[in-house]
ROGUDO-886067 format. One record per residue (C-alpha): residue number from 1; residue in three letters; chain; y, x, z. Coordinates in Angstrom, 1 decimal, always signed. Each point is the difference from the previous one (the first is absolute). Example, Ala and Ser with C-alpha at 12.3 -4.5 7.8 and 13.67 -1.06 7.14 Angstrom:
! ROGUDO-886067
<pt pado="1" nuvex="ALA" bake="A" c2="-4.5" c1="+12.3" c3="+7.8"/>
<pt pado="2" nuvex="SER" bake="A" c2="+3.4" c1="+1.4" c3="-0.7"/>
This chain:
! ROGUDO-886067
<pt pado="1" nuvex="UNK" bake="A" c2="+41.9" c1="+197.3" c3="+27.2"/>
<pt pado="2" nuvex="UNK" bake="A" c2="+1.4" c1="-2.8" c3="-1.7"/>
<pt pado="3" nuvex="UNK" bake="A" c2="+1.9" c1="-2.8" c3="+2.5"/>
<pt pado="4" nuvex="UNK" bake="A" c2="-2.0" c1="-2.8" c3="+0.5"/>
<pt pado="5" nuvex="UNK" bake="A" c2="+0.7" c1="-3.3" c3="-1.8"/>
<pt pado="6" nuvex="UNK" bake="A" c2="+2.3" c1="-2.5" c3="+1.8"/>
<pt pado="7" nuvex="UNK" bake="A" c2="-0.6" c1="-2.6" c3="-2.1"/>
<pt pado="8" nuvex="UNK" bake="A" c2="-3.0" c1="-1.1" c3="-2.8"/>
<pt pado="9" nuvex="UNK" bake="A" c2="+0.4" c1="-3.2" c3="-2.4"/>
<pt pado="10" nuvex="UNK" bake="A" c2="-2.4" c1="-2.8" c3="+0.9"/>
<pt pado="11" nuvex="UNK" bake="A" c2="-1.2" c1="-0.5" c3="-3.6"/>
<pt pado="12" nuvex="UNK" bake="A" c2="-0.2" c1="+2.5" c3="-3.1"/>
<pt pado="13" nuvex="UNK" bake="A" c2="+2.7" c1="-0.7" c3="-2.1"/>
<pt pado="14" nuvex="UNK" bake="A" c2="-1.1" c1="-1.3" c3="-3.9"/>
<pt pado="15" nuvex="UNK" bake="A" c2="+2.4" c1="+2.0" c3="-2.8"/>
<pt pado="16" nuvex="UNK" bake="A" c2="+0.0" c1="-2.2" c3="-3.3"/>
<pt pado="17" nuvex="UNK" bake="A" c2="-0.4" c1="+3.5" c3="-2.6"/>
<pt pado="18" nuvex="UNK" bake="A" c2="+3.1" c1="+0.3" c3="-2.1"/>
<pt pado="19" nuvex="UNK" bake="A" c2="-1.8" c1="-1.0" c3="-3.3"/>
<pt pado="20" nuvex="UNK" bake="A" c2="-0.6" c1="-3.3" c3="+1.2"/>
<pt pado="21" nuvex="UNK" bake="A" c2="+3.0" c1="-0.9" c3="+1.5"/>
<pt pado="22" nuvex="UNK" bake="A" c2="+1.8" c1="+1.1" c3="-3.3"/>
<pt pado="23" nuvex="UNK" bake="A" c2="-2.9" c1="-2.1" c3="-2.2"/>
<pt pado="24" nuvex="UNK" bake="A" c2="+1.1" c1="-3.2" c3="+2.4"/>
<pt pado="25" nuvex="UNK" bake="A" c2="+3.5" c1="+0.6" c3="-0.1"/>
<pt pado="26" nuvex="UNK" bake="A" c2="-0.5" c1="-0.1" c3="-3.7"/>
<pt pado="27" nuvex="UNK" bake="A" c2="-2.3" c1="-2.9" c3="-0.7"/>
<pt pado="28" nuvex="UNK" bake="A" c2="+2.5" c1="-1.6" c3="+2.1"/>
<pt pado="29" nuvex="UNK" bake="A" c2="+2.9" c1="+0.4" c3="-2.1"/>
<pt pado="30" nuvex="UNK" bake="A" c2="-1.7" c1="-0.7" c3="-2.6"/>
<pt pado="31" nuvex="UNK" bake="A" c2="-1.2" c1="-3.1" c3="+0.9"/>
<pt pado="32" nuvex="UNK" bake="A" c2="+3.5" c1="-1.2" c3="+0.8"/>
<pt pado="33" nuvex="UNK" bake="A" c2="+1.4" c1="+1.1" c3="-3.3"/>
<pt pado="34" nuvex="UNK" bake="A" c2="-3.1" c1="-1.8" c3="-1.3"/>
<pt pado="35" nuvex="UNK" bake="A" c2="+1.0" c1="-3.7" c3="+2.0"/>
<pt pado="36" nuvex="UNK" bake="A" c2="+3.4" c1="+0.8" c3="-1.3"/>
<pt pado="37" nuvex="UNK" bake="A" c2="-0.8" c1="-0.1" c3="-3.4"/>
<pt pado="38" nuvex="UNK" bake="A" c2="-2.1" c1="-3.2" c3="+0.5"/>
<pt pado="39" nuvex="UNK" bake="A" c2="+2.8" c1="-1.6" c3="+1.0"/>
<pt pado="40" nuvex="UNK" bake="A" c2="+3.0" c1="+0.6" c3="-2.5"/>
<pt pado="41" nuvex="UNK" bake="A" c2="-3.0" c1="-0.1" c3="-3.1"/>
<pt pado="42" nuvex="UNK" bake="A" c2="-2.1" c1="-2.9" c3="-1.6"/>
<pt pado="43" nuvex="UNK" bake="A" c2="-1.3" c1="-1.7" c3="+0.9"/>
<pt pado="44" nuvex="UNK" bake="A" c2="+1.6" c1="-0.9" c3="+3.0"/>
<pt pado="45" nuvex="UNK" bake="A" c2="+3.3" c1="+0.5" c3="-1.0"/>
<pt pado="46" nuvex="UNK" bake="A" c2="+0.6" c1="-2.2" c3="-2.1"/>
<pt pado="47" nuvex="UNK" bake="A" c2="-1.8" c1="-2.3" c3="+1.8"/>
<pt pado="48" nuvex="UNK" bake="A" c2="+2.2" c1="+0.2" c3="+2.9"/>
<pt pado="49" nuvex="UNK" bake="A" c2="+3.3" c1="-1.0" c3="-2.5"/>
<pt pado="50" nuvex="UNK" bake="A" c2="-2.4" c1="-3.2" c3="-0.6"/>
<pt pado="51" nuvex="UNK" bake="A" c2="-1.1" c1="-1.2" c3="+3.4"/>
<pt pado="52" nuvex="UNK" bake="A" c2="+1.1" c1="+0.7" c3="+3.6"/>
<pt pado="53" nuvex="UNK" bake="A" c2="-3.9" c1="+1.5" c3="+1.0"/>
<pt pado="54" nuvex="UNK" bake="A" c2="+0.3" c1="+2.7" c3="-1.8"/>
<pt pado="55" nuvex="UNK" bake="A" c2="+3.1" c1="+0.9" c3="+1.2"/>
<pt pado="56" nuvex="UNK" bake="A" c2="-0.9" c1="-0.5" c3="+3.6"/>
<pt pado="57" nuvex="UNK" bake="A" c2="-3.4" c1="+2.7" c3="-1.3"/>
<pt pado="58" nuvex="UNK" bake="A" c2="+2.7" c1="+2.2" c3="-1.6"/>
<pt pado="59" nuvex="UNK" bake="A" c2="+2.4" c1="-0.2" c3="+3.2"/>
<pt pado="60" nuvex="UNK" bake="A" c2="-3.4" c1="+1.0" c3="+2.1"/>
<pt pado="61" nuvex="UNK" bake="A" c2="-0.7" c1="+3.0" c3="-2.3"/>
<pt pado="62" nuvex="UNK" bake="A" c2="+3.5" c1="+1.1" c3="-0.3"/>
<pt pado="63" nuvex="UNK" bake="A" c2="+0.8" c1="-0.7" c3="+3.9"/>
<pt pado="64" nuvex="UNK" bake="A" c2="-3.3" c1="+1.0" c3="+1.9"/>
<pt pado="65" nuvex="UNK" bake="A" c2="-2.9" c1="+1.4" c3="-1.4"/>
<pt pado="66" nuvex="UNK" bake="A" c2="+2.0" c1="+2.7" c3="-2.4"/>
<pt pado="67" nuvex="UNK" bake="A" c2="+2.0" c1="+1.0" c3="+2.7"/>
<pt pado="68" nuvex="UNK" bake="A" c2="-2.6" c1="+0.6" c3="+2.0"/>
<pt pado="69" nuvex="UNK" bake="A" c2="-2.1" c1="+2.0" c3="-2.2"/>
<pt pado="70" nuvex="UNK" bake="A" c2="+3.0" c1="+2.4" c3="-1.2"/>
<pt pado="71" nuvex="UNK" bake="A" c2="+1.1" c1="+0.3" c3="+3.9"/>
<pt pado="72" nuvex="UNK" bake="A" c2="-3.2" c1="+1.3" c3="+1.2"/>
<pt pado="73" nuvex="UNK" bake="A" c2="+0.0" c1="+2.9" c3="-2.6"/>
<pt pado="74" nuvex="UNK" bake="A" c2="+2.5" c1="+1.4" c3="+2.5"/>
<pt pado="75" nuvex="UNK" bake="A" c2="+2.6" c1="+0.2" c3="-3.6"/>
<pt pado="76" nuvex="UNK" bake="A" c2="+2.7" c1="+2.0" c3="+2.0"/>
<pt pado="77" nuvex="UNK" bake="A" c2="-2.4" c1="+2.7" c3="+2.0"/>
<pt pado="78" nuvex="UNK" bake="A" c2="-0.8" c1="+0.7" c3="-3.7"/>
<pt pado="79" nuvex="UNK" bake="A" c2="+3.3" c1="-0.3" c3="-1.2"/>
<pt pado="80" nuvex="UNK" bake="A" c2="+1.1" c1="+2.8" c3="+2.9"/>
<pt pado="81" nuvex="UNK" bake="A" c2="-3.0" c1="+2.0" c3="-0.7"/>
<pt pado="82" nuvex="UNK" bake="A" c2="+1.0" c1="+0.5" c3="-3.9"/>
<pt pado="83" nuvex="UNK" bake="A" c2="+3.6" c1="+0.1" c3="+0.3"/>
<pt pado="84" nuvex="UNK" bake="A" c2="+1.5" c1="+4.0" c3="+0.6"/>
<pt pado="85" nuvex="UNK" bake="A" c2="+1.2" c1="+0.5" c3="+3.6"/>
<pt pado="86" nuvex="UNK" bake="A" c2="+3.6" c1="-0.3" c3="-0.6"/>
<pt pado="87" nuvex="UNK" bake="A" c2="-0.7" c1="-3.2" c3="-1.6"/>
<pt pado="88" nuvex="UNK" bake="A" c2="-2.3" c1="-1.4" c3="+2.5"/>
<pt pado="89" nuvex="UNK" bake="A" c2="+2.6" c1="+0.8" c3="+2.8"/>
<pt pado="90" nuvex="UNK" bake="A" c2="+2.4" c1="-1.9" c3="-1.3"/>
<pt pado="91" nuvex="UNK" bake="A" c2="-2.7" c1="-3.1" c3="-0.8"/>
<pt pado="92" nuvex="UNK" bake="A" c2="-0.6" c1="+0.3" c3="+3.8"/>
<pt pado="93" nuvex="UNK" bake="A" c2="+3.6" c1="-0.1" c3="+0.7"/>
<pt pado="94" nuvex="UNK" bake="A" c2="+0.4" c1="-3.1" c3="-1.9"/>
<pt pado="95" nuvex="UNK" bake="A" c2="-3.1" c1="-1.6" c3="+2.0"/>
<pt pado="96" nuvex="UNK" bake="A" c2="+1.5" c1="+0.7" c3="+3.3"/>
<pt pado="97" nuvex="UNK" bake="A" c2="+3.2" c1="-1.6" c3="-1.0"/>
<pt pado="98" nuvex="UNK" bake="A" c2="+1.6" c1="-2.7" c3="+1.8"/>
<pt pado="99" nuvex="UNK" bake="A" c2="-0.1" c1="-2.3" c3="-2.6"/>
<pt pado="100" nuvex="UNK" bake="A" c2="-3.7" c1="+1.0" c3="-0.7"/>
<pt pado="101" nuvex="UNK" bake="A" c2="-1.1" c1="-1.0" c3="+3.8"/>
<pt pado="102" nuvex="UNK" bake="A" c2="+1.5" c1="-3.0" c3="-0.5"/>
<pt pado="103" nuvex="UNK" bake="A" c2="-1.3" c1="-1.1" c3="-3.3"/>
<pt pado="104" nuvex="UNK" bake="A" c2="-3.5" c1="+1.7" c3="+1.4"/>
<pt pado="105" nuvex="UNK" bake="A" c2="+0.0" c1="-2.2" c3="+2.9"/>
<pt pado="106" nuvex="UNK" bake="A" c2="-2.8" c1="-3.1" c3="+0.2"/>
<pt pado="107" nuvex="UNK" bake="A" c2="+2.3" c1="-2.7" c3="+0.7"/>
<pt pado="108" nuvex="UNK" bake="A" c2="+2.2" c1="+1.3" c3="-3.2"/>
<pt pado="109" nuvex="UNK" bake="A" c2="-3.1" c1="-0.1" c3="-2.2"/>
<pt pado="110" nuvex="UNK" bake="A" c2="-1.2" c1="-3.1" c3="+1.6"/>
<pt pado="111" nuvex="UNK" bake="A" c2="+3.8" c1="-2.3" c3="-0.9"/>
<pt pado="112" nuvex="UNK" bake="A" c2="-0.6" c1="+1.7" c3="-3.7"/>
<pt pado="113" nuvex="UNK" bake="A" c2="-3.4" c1="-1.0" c3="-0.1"/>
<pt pado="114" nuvex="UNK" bake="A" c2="+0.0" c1="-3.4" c3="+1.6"/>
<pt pado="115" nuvex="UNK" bake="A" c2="+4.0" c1="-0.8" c3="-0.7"/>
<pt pado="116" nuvex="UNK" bake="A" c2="-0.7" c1="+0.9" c3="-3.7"/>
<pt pado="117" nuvex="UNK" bake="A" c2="-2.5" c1="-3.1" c3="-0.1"/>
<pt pado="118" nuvex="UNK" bake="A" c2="+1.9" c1="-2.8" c3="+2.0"/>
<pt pado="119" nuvex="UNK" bake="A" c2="+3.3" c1="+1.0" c3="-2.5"/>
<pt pado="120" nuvex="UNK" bake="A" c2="-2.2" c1="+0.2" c3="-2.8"/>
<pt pado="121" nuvex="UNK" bake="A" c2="-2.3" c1="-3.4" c3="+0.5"/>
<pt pado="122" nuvex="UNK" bake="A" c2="+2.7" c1="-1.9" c3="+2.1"/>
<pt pado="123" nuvex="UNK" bake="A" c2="+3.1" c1="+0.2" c3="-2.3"/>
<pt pado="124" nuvex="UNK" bake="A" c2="+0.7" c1="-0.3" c3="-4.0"/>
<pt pado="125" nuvex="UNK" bake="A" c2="-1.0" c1="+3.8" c3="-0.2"/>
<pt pado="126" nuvex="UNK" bake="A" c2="-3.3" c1="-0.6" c3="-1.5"/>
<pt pado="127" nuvex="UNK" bake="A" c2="+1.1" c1="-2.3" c3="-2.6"/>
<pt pado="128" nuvex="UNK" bake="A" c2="+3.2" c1="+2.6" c3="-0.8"/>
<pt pado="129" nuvex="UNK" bake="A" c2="-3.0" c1="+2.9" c3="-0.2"/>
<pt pado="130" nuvex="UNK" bake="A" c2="-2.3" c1="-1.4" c3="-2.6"/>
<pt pado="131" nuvex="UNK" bake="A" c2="+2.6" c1="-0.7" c3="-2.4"/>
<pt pado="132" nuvex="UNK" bake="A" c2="+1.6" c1="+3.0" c3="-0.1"/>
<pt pado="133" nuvex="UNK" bake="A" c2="-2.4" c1="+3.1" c3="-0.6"/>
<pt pado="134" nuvex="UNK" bake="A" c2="+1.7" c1="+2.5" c3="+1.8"/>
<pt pado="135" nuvex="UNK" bake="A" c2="+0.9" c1="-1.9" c3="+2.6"/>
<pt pado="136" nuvex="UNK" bake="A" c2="-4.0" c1="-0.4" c3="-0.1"/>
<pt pado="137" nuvex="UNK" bake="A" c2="-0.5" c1="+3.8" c3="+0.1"/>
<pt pado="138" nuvex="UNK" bake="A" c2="+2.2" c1="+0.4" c3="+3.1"/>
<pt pado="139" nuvex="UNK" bake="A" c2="-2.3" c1="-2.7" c3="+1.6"/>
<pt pado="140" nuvex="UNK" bake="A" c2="-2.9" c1="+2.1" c3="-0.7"/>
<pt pado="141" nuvex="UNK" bake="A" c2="+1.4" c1="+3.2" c3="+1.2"/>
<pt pado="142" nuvex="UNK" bake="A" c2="+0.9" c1="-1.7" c3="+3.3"/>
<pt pado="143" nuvex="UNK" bake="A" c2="-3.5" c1="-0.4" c3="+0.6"/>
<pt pado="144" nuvex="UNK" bake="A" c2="-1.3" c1="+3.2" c3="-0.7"/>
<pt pado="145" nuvex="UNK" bake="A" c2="+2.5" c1="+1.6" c3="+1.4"/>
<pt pado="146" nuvex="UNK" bake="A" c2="+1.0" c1="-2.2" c3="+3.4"/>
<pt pado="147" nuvex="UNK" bake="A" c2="-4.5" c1="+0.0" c3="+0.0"/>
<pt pado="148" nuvex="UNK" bake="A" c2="-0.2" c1="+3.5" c3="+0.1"/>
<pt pado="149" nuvex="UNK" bake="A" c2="+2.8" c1="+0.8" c3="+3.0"/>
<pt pado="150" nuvex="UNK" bake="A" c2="-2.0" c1="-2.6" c3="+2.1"/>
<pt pado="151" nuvex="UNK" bake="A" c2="-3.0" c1="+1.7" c3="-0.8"/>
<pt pado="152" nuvex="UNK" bake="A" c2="+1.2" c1="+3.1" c3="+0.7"/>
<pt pado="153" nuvex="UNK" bake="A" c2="+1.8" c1="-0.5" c3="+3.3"/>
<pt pado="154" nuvex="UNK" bake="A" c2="-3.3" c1="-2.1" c3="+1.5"/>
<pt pado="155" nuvex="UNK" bake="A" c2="-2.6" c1="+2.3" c3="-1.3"/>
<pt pado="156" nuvex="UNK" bake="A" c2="+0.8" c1="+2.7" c3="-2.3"/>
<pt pado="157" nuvex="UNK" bake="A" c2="-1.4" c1="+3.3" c3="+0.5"/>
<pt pado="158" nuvex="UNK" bake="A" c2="+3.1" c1="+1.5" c3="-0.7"/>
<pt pado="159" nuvex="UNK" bake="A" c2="+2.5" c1="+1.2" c3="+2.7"/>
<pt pado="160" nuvex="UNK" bake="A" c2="+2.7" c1="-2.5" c3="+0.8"/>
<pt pado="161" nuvex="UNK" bake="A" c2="+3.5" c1="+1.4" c3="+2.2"/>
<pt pado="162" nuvex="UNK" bake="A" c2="+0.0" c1="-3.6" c3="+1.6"/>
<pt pado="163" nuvex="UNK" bake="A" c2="-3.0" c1="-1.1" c3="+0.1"/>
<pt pado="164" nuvex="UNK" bake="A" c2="-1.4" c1="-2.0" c3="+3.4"/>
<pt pado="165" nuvex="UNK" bake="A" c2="-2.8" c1="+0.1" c3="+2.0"/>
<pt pado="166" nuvex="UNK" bake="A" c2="-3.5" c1="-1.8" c3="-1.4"/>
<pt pado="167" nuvex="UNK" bake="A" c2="+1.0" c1="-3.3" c3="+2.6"/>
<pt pado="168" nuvex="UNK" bake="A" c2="+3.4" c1="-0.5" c3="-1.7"/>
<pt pado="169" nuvex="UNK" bake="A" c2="-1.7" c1="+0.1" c3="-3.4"/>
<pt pado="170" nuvex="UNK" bake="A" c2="-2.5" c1="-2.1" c3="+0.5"/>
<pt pado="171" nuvex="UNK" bake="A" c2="+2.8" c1="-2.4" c3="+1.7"/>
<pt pado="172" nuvex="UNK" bake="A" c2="+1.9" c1="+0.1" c3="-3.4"/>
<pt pado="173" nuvex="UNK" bake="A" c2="-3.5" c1="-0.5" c3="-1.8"/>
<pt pado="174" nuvex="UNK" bake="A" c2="-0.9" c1="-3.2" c3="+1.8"/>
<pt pado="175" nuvex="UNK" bake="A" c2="+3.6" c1="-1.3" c3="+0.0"/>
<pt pado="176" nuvex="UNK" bake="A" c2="-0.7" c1="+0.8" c3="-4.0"/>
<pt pado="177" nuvex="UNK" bake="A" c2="-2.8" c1="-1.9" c3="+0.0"/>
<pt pado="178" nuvex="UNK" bake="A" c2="+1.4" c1="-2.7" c3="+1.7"/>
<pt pado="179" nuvex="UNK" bake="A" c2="+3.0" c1="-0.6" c3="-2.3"/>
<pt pado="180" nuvex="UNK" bake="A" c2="-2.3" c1="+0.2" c3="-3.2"/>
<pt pado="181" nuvex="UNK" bake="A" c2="-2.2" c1="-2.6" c3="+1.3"/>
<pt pado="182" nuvex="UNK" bake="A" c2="+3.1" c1="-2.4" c3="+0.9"/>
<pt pado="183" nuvex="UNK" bake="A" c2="+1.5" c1="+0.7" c3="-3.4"/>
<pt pado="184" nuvex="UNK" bake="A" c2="-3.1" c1="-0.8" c3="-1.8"/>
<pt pado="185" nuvex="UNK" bake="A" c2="-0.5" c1="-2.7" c3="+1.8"/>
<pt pado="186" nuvex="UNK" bake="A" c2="+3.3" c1="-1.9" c3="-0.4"/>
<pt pado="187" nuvex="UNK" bake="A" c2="+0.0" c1="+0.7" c3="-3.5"/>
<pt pado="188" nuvex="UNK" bake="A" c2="-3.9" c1="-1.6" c3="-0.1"/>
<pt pado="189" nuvex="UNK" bake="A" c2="+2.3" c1="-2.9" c3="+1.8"/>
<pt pado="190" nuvex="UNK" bake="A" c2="+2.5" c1="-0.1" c3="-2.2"/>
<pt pado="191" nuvex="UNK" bake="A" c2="+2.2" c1="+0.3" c3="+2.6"/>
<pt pado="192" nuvex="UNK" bake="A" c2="+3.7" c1="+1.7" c3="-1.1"/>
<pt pado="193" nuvex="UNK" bake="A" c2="-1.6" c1="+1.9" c3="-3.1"/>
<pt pado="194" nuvex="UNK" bake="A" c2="+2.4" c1="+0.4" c3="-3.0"/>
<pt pado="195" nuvex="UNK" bake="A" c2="-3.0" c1="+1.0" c3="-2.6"/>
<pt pado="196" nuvex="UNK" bake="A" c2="-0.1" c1="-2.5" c3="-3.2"/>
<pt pado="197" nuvex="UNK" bake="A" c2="-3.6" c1="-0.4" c3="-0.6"/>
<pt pado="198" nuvex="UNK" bake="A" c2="-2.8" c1="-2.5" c3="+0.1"/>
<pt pado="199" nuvex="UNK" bake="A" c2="-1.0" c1="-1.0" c3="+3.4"/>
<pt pado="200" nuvex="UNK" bake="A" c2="-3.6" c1="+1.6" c3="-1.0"/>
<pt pado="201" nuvex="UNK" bake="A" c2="+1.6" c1="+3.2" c3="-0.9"/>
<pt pado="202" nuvex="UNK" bake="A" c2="+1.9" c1="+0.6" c3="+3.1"/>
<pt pado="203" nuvex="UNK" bake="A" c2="-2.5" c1="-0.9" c3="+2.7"/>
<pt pado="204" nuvex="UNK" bake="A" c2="-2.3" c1="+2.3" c3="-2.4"/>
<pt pado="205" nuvex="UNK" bake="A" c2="+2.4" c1="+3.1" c3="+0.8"/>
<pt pado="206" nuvex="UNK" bake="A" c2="+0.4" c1="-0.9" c3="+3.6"/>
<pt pado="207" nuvex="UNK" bake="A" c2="-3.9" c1="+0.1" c3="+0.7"/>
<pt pado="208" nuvex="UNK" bake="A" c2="-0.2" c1="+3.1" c3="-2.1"/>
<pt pado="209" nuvex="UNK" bake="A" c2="+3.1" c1="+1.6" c3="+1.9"/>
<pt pado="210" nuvex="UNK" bake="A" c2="-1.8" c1="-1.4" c3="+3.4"/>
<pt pado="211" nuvex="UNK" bake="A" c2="-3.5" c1="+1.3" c3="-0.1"/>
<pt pado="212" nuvex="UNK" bake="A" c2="+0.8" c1="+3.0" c3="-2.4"/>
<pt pado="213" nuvex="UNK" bake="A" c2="+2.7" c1="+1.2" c3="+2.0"/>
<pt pado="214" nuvex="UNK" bake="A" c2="-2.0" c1="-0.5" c3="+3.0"/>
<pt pado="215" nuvex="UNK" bake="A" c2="-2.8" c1="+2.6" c3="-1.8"/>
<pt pado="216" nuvex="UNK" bake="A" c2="+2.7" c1="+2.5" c3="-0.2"/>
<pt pado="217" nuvex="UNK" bake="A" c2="+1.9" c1="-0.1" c3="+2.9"/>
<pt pado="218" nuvex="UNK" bake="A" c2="-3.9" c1="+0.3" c3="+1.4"/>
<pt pado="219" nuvex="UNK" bake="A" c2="-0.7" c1="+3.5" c3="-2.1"/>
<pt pado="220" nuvex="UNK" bake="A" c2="+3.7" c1="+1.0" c3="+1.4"/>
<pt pado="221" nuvex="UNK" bake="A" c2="-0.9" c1="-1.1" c3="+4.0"/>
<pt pado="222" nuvex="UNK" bake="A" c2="-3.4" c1="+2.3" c3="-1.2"/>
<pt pado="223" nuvex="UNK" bake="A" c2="+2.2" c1="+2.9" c3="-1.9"/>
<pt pado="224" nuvex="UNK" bake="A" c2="+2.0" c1="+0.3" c3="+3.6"/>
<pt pado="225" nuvex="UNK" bake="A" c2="-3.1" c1="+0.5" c3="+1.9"/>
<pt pado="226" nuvex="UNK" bake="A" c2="-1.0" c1="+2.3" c3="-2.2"/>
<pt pado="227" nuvex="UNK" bake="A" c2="+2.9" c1="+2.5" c3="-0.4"/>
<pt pado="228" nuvex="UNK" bake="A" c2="+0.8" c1="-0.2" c3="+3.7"/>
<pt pado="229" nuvex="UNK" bake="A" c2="+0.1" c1="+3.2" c3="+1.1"/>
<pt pado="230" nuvex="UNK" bake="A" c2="+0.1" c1="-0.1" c3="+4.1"/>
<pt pado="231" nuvex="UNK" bake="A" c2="+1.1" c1="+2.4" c3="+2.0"/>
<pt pado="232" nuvex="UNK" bake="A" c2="-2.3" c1="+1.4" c3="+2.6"/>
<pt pado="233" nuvex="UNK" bake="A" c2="+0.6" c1="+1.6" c3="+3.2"/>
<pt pado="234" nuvex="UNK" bake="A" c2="-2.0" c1="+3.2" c3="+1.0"/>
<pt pado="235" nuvex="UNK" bake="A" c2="-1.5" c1="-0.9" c3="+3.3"/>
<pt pado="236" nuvex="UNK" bake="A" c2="-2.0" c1="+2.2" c3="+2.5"/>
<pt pado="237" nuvex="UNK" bake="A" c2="-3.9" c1="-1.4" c3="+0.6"/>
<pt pado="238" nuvex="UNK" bake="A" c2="+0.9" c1="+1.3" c3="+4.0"/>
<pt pado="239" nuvex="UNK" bake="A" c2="+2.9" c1="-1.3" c3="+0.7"/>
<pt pado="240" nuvex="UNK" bake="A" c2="+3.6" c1="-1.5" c3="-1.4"/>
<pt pado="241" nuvex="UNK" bake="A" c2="+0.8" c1="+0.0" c3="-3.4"/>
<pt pado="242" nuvex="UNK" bake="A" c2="+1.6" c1="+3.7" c3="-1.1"/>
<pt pado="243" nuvex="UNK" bake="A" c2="+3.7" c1="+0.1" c3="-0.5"/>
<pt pado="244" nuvex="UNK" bake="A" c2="+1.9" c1="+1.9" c3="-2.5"/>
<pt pado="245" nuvex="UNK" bake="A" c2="+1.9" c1="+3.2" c3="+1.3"/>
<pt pado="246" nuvex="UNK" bake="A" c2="+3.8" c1="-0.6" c3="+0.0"/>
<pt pado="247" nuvex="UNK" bake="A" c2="+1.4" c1="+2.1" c3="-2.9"/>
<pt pado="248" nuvex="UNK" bake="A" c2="+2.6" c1="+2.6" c3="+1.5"/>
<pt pado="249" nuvex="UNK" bake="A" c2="+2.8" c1="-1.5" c3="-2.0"/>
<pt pado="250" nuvex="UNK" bake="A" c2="-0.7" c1="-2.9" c3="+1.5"/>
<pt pado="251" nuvex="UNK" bake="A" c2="+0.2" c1="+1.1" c3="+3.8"/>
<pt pado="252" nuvex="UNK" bake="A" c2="+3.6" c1="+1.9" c3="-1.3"/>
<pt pado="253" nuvex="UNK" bake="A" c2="+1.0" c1="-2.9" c3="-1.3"/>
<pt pado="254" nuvex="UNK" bake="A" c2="-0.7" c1="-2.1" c3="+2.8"/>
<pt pado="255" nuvex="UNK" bake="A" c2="+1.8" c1="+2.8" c3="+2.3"/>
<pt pado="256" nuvex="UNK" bake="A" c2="+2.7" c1="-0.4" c3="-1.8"/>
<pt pado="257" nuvex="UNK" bake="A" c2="+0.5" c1="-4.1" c3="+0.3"/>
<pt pado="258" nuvex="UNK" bake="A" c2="-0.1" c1="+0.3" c3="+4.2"/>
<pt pado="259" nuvex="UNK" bake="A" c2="+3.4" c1="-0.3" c3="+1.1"/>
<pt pado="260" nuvex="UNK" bake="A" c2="+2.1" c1="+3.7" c3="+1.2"/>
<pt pado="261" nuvex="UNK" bake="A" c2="-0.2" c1="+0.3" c3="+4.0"/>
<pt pado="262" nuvex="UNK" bake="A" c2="+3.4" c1="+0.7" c3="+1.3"/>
């Protein structure tokens, strides 16, 4: 006779099937590769040489909603699963770096993200980018790039070495949201903003970087909730929840730190 169950889950668990998952991973990269190419083509681009909205739209393409899309195609699962075993070890090797925690961490992708705008909008930078075109390149690659870590370190589906708990994200996201808002809205102001463009123009961009940038960092609050994977406890229905049996190496181990009698 079979033992008898200790423990039995509260809820049947719902499994996405594997063909879907893969047809959402890819209509999700596609669609970012789709926003990207909005973005650096006409007709926005060269509208955005010609007026200060449409680079505020392009920055927003570039910077949020790109990002976003490309990150929840989960790009480096993929990347591990195609890549030959030798090769994928030493990928994983290289993500569990030091200098990969700490460029993976949300307050590093949060200075790149928000720092990139305040030295971009608040000093000569942005006049010094749109004169020189690959000066203007780097500028766009910043945002996509800088875009996508935050994206990926809040929400990705991807593993992360140094990834935080779901509290601390959403502590990063809101102090995100926060700085956006105070940056749009000083530049609506006119306050400290080194941009040389009709008034019209600028306050233009800074309501389009306010309540578009507010849309994304909503669909990345929402991507967060979504990919949250928590982890649940086994409990008994008759009594205290069920605790794991020590491993053996474990109990030698912790033999072996008690101090020698004499």
């Amino acid at each position: 006779m079979p033992p008898p169950t200790r423990w039995r889950s509260a809820a049947p668990v719902a499994v996405t099937p594997p063909g879907v998952g893969r047809l959402a991973r890819s209509l999700s990269f596609a669609a970012g590769l789709v926003l990207v190419a909005v973005a650096l083509l006409p007709p926005l681009a060269p509208f955005a040489h010609e007026d200060f909205r449409g680079h505020m739209a392009q920055h927003l393409l570039l910077g949020m909603y790109a990002p976003l899309a490309l990150v929840l195609a989960a790009p480096v699962t993929l990347l591990l699963r195609a890549l030959p075993p030798d090769h994928g070890r030493r990928l994983t090797a290289v993500l569990r770096s030091r200098p990969a925690r700490l460029l993976a961490h949300p307050v590093t992708a949060l200075l790149l993200t928000t720092g990139g705008l305040v030295l971009l909008y608040f000093t000569p930078v942005y006049d010094a980018t749109m004169g020189h075109p690959g000066r203007h390149w780097l500028t766009h690659a910043h945002f996509l790039l800088s875009g996508w870590l935050f994206a990926y370190v809040i929400a990705g589906p991807d593993p992360a070495p140094a990834r935080p708990g779901v509290p601390a994200r959403l502590v990063v996201l809101g102090v995100a949201i926060a700085a956006h808002a105070v940056i749009a809205q000083l530049m609506y102001g006119g306050f400290w903003v080194e941009v040389h463009a009709p008034i019209a123009e600028v306050r233009g961009g800074a309501e389009i970087m306010y309540y578009g940038g507010d849309l994304a960092e909503l669909l990345l609050a929402a991507a967060l909730v979504t990919t949250w994977r928590p982890v649940r406890t086994p409990r008994n229905p008759h009594g205290p929840p069920v605790r794991p049996v020590r491993r053996p190496r474990e109990g030698i181990r912790a033999a072996r730190a008690l101090p020698k009698s004499r």
